[in-house]
N, C-alpha and C positions, 0 to 999 in steps of 0.2 A: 646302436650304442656308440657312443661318443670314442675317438682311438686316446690311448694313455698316451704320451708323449713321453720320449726314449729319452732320459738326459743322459749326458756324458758330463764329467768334470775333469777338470785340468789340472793337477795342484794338489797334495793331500798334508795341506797344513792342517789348520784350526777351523778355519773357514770351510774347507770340504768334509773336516770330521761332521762339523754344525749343519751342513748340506745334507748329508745322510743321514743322522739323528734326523732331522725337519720329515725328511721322508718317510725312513720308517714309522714315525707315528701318523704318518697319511697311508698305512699296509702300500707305499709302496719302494722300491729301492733304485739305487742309481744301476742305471744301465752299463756304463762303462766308463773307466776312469786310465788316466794317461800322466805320466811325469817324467822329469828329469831322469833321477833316479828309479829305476826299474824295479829295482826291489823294492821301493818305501810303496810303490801303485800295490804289488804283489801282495804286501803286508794289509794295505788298505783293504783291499777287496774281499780275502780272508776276513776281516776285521767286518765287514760291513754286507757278505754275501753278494759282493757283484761278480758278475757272469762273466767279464770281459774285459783283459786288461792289454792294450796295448805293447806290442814290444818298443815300437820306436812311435812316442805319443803324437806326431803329425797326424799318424791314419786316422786318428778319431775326427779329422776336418774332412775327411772324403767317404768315411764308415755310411754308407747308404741308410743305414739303421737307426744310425742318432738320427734325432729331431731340435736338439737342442744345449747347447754348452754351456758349464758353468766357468767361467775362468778365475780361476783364485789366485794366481802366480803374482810376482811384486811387478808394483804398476810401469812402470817402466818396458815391460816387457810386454802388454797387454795389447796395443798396436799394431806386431806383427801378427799375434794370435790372431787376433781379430778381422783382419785383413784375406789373412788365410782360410777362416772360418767360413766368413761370407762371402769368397769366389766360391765355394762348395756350398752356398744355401744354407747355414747352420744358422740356426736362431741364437742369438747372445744374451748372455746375463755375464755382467762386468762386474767386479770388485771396484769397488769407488778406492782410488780417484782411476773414473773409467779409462783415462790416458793421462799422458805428463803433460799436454797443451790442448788449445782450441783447437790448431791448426789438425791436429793427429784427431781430434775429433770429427770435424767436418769432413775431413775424408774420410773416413768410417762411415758419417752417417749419408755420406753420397754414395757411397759402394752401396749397402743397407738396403738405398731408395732406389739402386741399381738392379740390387740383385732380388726385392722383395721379400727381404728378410726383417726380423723385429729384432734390436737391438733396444737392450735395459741394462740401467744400474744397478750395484746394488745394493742402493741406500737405503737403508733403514728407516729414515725420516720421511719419505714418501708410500709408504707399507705400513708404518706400526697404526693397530688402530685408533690410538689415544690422537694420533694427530688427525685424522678422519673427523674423529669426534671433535677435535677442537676447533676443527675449522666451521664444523656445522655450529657450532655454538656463536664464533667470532661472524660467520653467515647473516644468521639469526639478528644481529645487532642490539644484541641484547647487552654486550659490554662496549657499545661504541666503535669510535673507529680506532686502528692501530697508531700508536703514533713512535712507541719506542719500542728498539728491540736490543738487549743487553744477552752477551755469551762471554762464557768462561768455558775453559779446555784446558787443563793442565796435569801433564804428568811430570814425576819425577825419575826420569832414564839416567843409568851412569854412563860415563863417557866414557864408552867403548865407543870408538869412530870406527868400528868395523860392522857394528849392530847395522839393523836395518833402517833405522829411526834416524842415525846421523850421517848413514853411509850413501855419498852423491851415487857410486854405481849401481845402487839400490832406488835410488829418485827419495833420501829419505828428508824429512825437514817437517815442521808442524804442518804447513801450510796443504800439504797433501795427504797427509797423516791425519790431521784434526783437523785440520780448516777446514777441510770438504764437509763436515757435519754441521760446523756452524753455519757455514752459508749456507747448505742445505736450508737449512732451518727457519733462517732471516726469509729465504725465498720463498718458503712455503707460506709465511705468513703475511709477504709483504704483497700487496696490490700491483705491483710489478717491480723488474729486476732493478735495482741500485744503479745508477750512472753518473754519483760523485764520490767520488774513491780518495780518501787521504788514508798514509798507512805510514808506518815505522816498524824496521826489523833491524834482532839482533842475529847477526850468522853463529851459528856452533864452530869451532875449530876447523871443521871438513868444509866451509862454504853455503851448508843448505841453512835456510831458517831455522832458527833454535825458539827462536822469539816472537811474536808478530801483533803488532793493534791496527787495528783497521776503524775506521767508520766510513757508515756508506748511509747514500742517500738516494731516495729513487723521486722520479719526476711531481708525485705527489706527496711529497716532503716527509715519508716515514722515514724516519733514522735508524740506524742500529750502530753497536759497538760490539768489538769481537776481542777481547784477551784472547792469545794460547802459549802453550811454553811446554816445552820438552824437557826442562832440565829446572822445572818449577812447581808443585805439585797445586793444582787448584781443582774446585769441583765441578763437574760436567752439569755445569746449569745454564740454562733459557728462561727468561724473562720478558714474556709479552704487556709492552702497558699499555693501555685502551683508554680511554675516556674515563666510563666507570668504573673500573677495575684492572688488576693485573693476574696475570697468569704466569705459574712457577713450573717450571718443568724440570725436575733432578735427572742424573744418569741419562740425561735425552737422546743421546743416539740409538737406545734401546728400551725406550720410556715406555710404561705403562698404568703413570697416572700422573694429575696436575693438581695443582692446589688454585682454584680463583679465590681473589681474594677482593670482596666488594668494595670500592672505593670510600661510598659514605659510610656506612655501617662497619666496617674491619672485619667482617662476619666472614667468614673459610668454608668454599665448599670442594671437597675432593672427587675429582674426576676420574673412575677407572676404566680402562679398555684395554683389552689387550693384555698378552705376559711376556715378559724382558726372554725368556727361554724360545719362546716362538718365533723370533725375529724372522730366522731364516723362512722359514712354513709359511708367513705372510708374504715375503718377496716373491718364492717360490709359485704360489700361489696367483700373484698379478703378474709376474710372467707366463704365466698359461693360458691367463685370462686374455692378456696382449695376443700373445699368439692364436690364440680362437678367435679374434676378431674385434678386441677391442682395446687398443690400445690406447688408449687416455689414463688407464690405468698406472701408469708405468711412470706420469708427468715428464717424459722426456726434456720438452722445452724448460721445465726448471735445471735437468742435469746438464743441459746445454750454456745457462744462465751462469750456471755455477764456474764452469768449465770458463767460462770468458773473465770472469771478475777473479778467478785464481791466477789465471792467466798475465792478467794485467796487475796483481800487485807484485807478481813472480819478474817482471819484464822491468816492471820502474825500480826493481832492487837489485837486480840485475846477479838474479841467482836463475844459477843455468843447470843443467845435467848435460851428459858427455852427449847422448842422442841428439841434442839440441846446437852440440857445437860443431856438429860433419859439416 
């Protein structure tokens, strides 16, 4: 019989409540969980029947027991964790945007290839079934080939510059907030990564991105364009156009359906897979899978892709966080 694999989670925000729920509906529960705050882990675990709560949350990186971590804490801080993690062997699953740069990635993923460990994101867009499915269709050639790709992202946050959204000691700004979804997205669909970059941003008061339009082009000439806005309310939509048809994806970074829509005919057929509550339960799910032995699941090299092109529109605006200015 195959061993259950022990997670530990980091963090017991929204994202670790969502990590627990995903569980308990697989009858099984988090092994142990670790936080700043000592009381809030104590309450969680109560709250969710784990066995094992950290006093001072490092030891969950050297706990012989865990098998694998979930890190939910604000991204800025995910580097050290991570670091720590995998000198101890611990398997990772990242909260996207998995670090604040490339450079803090590549070092992760050389410790990683160091120490033999499976590090993941944990992006939704590489996990939800609807994209699975729509890649087997876009496979297929049944709607041609991809040539444009159109994203919208936009919330309406008030301007509290203390929040997490506009706060630099937080790493907050759209760009790592929502971008990471878009280009997710763009990448998933495009035949490879983007490598012409034009972009325009507007900063918030605090210096992070408030603002951001991108278009990007990759060597076989698909396009895409990316709106996002933090202080503009718009709707989380994906736009694949193909040849014969286009494809609509609403709420896309927890999508679980598409509308194609056939180019000559206008004829609408709806795609479902998947449910928007499950998100975490599929992630979870391809990190186990990764870890048993097959990681292709996981698409790293697209969260590596992602990681460089945030990188570089973050560097030509020349918006920084404090970590980046030592």
């Amino acid at each position: 019989m195959e061993k259950e694999l022990k997670w530990a989670v980091l963090g017991c925000g929204v994202i670790a409540n969502q990590m627990a729920e995903a569980l308990q509906k697989q009858g099984k529960k988090i092994y142990a969980v670790g936080n700043r705050t000592h009381e809030k882990a104590v309450a969680f675990a109560e709250k969710y029947g784990i066995g094992k709560v950290y006093d001072d949350f490092h030891d969950m990186f050297t706990d012989p027991e865990v098998d694998v971590i979930y890190i939910t804490t604000p991204h800025n801080t995910h580097i050290g964790f991570m670091k720590e993690a995998i000198e101890n062997g611990k398997h990772l699953l990242v909260e996207k945007s998995i670090t604040l740069n490339s450079d803090e990635l590549h070092e992760a993923v050389e410790m990683a290839n160091e120490h033999n460990v499976i590090i993941g994101e944990a992006q939704t867009i590489y996990h939800m079934p609807i994209y699975k499915e729509l890649k087997k269709i876009l496979d297929s050639g049944r709607l041609g080939r991809v040539n444009l790709i159109t994203m919208n992202f936009g919330s309406f946050k008030d301007y509290n510059m203390k929040n997490r959204f506009f706060n630099r000691n937080l790493a907050g700004g759209a760009m790592l907030d929502i971008g990471v979804y878009a280009l997710s997205f763009i990448r998933w669909f495009m035949d490879s990564k983007p490598t012409k970059l034009l972009s325009q941003m507007i900063p918030a008061p605090t210096g992070v991105d408030e603002k951001d339009s991108l278009l990007l082009m990759n060597d076989e000439g698909q396009m895409a364009t990316v709106m996002l806005s933090m202080h503009s309310k718009q709707p989380k939509r994906g736009m694949i156009s193909c040849e014969k048809g286009y494809i609509e994806v609403m709420e896309y970074p927890r999508a679980w359906e598409a509308t194609i829509t056939d180019a000559e005919t206008g004829e609408k057929e709806v795609i479902k897979a998947g449910k928007n509550e499950d998100a975490l339960a599929y992630e979870l799910a391809d990190m186990e899978t990764a870890i048993k032995g097959d990681p292709s699941v996981l698409h790293f090299d697209y969260t590596v892709d992602v990681m460089n092109l945030m990188t570089k529109f973050r560097r030509e605006w020349g918006v920084t966080y404090p970590e980046e200015e030592k």
